[in-house]
N, C-alpha and C positions, 0 to 999 in steps of 0.2 A: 553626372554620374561617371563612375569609372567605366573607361570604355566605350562614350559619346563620340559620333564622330562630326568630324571639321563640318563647317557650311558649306554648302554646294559649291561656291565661289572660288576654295581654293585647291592646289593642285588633289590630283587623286591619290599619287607618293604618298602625301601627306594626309589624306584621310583616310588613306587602308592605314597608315601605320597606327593613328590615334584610333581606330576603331580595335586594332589588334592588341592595344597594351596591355603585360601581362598584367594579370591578378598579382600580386606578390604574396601574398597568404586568404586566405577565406577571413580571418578575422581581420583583417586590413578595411577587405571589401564591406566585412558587417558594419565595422566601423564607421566606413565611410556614407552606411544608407541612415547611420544614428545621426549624423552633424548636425541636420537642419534643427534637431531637439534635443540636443546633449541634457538640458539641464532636467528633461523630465522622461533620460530614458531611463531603461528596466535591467539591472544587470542580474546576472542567474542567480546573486545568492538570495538578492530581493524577491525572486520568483520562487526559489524553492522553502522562502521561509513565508510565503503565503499560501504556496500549495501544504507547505508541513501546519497550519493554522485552519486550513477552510476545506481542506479537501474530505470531500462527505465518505470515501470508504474509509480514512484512517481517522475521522470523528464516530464512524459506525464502531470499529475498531475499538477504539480506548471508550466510549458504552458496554460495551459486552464487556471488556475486562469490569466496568466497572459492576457492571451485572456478578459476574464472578465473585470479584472481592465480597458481594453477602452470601456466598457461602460458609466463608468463617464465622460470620456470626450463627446463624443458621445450625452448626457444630456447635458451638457452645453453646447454645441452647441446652442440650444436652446435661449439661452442667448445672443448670439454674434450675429452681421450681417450677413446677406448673398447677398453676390456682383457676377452678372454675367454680363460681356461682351458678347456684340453679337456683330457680321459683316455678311455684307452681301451683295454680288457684284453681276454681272451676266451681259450677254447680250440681249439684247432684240430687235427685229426686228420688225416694226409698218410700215402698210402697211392704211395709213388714205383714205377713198372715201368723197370728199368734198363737198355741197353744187351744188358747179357749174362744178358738175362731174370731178372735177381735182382730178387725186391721189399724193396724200401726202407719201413717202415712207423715213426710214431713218432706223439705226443701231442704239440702244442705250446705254450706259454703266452706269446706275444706281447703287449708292452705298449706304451704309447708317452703322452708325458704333454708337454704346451706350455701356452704363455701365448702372445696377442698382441697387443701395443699397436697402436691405429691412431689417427692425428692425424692431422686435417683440415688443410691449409693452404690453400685455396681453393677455393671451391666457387660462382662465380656471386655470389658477399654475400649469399648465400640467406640466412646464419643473420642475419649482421648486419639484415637487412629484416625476417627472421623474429622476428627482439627487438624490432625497433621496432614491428612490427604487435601483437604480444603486447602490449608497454608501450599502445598505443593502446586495445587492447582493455580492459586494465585502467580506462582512463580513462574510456571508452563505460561499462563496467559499473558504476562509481561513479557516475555519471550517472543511469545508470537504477534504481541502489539508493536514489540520493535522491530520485525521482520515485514510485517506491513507498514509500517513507516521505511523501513529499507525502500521498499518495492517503491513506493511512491514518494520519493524524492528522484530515485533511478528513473521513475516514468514522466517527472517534472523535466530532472536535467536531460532526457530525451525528447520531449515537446519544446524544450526551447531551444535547443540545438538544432532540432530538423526546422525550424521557425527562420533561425538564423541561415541556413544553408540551403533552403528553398527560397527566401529571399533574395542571399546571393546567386541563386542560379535563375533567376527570374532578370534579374541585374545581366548577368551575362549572354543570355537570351535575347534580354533587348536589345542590348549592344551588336549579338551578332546578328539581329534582324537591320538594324540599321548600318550595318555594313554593308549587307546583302544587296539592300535597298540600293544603296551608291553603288554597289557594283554592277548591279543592273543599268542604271542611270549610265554609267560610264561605257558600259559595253554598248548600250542602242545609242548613242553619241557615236562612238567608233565603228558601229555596224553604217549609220549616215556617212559617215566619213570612207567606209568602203572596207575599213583596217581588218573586222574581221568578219565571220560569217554570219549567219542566222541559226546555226547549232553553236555559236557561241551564247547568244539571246538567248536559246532554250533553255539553256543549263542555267542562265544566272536565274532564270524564271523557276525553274523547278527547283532548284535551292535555295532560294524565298520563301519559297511556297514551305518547302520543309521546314525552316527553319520559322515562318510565322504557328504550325503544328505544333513545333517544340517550345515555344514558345508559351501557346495555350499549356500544354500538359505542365509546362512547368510552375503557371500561373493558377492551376486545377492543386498541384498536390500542396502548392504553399497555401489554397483556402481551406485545404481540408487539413493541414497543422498547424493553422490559425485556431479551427473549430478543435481540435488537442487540445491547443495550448491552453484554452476556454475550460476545456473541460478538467484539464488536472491542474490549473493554477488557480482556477479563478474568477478572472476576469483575462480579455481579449488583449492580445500582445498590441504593444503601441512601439515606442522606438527599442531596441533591443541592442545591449552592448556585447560585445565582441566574450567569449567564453572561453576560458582556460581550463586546460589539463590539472589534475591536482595530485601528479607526481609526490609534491614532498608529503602528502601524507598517507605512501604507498610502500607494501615491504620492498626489501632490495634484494630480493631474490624468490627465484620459486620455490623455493622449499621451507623458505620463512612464510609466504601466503598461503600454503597447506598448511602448516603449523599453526598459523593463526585462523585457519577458515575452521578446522575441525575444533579449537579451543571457544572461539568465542564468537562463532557464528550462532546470531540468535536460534537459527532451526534446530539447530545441535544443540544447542541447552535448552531448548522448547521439550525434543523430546528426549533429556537427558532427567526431563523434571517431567515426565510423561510416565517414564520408566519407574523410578521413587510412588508414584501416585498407585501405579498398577501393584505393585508391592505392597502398598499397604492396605490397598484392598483386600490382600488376601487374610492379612491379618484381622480385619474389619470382619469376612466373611468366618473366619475363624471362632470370631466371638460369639456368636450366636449360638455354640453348641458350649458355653459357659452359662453357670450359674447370674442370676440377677438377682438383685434384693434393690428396695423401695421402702420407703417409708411415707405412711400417708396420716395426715388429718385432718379430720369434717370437724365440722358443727352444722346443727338444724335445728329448725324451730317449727312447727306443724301446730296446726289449731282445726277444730274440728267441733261444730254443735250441734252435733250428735246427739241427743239427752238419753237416747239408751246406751250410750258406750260409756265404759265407770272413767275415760280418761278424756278430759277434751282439750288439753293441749299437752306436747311433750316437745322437752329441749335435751338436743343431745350433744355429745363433745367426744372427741377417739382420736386415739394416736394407736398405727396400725401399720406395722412392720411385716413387710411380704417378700419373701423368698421362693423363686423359682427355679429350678432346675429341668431344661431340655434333655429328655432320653428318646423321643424318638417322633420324628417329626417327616417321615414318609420319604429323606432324603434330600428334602430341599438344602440343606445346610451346605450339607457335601457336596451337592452338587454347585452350588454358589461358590464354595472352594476351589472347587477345581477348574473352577470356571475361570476364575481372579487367577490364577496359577497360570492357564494357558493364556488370558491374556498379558499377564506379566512378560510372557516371554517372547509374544506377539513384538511389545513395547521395545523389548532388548533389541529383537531383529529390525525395527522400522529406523531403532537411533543407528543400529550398526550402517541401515542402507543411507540415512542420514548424512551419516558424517563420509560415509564417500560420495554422495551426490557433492556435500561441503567441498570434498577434495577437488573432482571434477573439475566442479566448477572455477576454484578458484586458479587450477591448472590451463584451464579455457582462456577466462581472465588472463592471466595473467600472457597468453601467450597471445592472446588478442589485442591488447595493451601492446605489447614490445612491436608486433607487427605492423601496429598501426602507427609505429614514428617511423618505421622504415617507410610504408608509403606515403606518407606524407613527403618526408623528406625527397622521394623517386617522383610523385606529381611537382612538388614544385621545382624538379630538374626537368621534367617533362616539359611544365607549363613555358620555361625561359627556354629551351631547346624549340620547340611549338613557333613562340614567338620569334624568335632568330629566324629560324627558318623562312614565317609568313613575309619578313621585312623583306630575306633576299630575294622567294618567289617575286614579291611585287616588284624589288627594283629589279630583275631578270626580265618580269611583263611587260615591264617599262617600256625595255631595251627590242621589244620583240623576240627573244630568248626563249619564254613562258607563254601558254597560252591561259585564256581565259579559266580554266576549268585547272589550272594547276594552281592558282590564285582560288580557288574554292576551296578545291583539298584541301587547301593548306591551313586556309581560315579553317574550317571543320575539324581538323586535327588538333586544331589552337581549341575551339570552343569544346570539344570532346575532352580533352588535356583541363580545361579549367575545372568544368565540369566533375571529371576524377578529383583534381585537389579538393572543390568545395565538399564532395564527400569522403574523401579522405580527416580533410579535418573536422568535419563532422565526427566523424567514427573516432577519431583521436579521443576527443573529451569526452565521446560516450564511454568509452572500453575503460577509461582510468577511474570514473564512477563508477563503471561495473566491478570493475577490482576492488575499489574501497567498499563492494557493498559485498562483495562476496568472503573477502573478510570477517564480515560484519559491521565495517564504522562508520559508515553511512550515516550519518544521524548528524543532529546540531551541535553536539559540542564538539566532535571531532571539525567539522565545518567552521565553526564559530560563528553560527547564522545570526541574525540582529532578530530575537525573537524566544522569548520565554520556552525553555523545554518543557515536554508536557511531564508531569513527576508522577507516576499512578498510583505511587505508595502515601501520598494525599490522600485521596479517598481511601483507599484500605485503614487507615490510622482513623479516619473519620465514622468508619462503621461497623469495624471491628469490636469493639465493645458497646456497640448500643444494646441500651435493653429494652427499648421502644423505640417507638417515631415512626409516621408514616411516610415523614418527607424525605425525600432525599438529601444528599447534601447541597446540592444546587439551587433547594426551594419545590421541587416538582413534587 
């Protein structure tokens, strides 16, 4: 590993230096914990195209849209006939007192059996508003299906970055545990030897001791971004390659990622198509205080052996054209109006605060992004400045120059200095995700991930004109 130090055997020069060697980037270091398995490790796009394939809340997700998409059939309904058959049998016992006090008694088996078509011919353009709010709906839901896929890829390429970066620091942990260890080893040699005190021992003792602590904690948070990485890919991270920034498919200025976060950030056309829906609602609520007409027709057929009724079967057939007109209906109508009206305008104000969280954020972004190449850039001047330093402390201790405990600092400002880079460059490749998601292009094609996009307008074309079927499209 990087940052192993020398065998006992040779000078100490030489094994503070090899225990001290910088990091030269956190992806160097990721890199370097993939070797033993290059051929079957895990690079981010492969992980974020199994978490965009298996992860259960953006498979919950595109169900519910698909749920959605039978609202348009559901509307159209509307449009179509609706035909019921009745039947209807029984027995019936008639006990008749006549006239000339005779009773009349018998058992009788009455039946009677119809169909009746009824078609809509106007109804207010409730259905017609009713389909276009449906259709709108459909559109809102796709919206919000790719804003949850946003969220989780951004939660994938976060699990596997802190994956990568708590390994590295677990890496450099070790490393400076086993520095510690020889420095200790070196000082009770030289305390035998007389060279220095017994508060030289303490110190290398109690900076051991610290750094086997830091050690644990840093072994604790990489198993609980292991159990992440489980949970938003998949399956449990194995060898992991080194993660890049995705710069070239980021705008080149901040006032192009506001421009683009308010245009085509799914939450903004979520409730840009929330707003359309609530509109036509009112329209919808409108209709109801309009005239309806209908046209219906039965047939029946009844039987009846009766022997005192003069008719014991009868067959019927009607066509029957019904017109209604609502004049006064205690208010509900109006009140359903103006109800869709103040929700309507609810809907204006939620996209209006929309598209500035949109802004916000992609202003956040964007400024978190730019920050994060600066410290990146400042750790890894830190990290070689760190390291220079720890070489000349040691050869100054050499010399007697330095004491024990400035040979500590020094490593500690090295291991704190690494420490910063690996989350600096953590944060690098999270913040350029963040931008692309706050945008909105977070997704597979802008990626190019190796992995089927999911299409939703599949299903909607699948069940959008059904006029039956209980199954789904998938068989269920």
């Amino acid at each position: 590993m990087i940052g192993r130090t020398a065998r006992a055997g040779r000078g100490v020069t030489r094994r503070r230096s090899g225990a001290g060697h910088v990091l030269a980037t956190w992806t160097t270091l990721a890199l370097s914990c993939a070797l033993p398995s290059v051929a079957s490790a895990e690079a981010l796009p492969d992980a974020l195209a199994k978490a965009y394939q298996t992860n259960p809340q953006l498979n919950a997700e595109r169900a519910r849209q698909r749920a959605t998409d039978e609202n348009v059939p559901q509307a159209l309904a509307g449009y179509r006939p609706q035909i019921v058959a009745s039947l209807s049998a029984g027995l019936q016992s008639v006990r008749n007192l006549l006239p000339d006090n005779t009773i009349q008694t018998g058992n009788l088996k009455p039946w009677i059996i119809g169909v009746t078509v009824t078609q809509s011919l106007f109804n207010g353009f409730r259905t017609a508003n009713g389909v276009r709010a449906a259709e709108l709906q459909v559109q809102s839901g796709r919206e919000a299906l790719r804003n949850v896929g946003q969220g989780v890829l951004l939660d994938a390429v976060t699990a596997y970055t802190n994956v990568l970066a708590n390994q590295s620091l677990v890496e450099a942990q070790r490393s400076n545990v086993a520095f510690l260890r020889e420095t200790l080893s070196v000082t009770q040699r030289r305390l035998n030897a007389g060279d220095v005190t017994p508060t030289d021992t303490a110190q290398a003792e109690a900076r051991l001791n610290r750094g086997l602590a830091d050690l644990n904690a840093a072994e604790v948070a990489l198993a609980v971004s292991q159990a992440t990485y489980a949970q938003v890919i998949g399956n449990a991270p194995s060898q992991l390659r080194p993660a890049e920034a995705v710069d070239r498919y980021l705008p080149k200025s901040r006032e192009e990622a506001m421009t683009m976060a308010i245009r085509q950030h799914p939450a903004v056309m979520a409730a840009s198509f929330d707003v359309d829906v609530a509109s036509t609602n009112i329209r919808i609520a409108e209709g109801t205080l309009l005239p309806s007409a209908t046209i219906q027709g039965s047939a029946s057929k009844s039987r009846n052996n009766d022997p005192a009724l003069s008719t014991l079967a009868e067959d019927q057939a009607s066509i029957v054209a019904n017109v209604t007109a609502p004049i006064y209906d205690g208010g509900q109508a109006a009140a359903q109006t103006r109800q869709a009206k103040e929700i309507t305008a609810q809907s204006r104000l939620v996209l209006d605060q929309v598209r500035n969280q949109a802004r916000t954020a992609a202003v956040s972004a964007w400024v978190a992004n730019e920050g994060a190449k600066i410290t990146v850039s400042a750790s890894e001047s830190e990290v070689k400045a760190a390291t220079v330093a720890l070489q000349g402390v040691q050869r100054e201790a050499a010399g007697g120059q330095r004491t024990t405990v400035d040979v500590l600092n020094s490593q500690a400002d090295l291991i704190q200095a690494k420490a910063r880079l690996i989350g600096a460059q953590r944060d690098r490749v999270i913040a350029s995700y963040t931008l692309l998601s706050a945008i909105g292009h977070l997704d597979v094609k802008t990626l190019n991930l190796n992995t089927p996009d999911y299409l939703p307008e599949v299903h909607y074309h699948q069940v959008r004109d059904a006029w039956h079927g209980l199954r789904t499209p998938s068989g269920q």
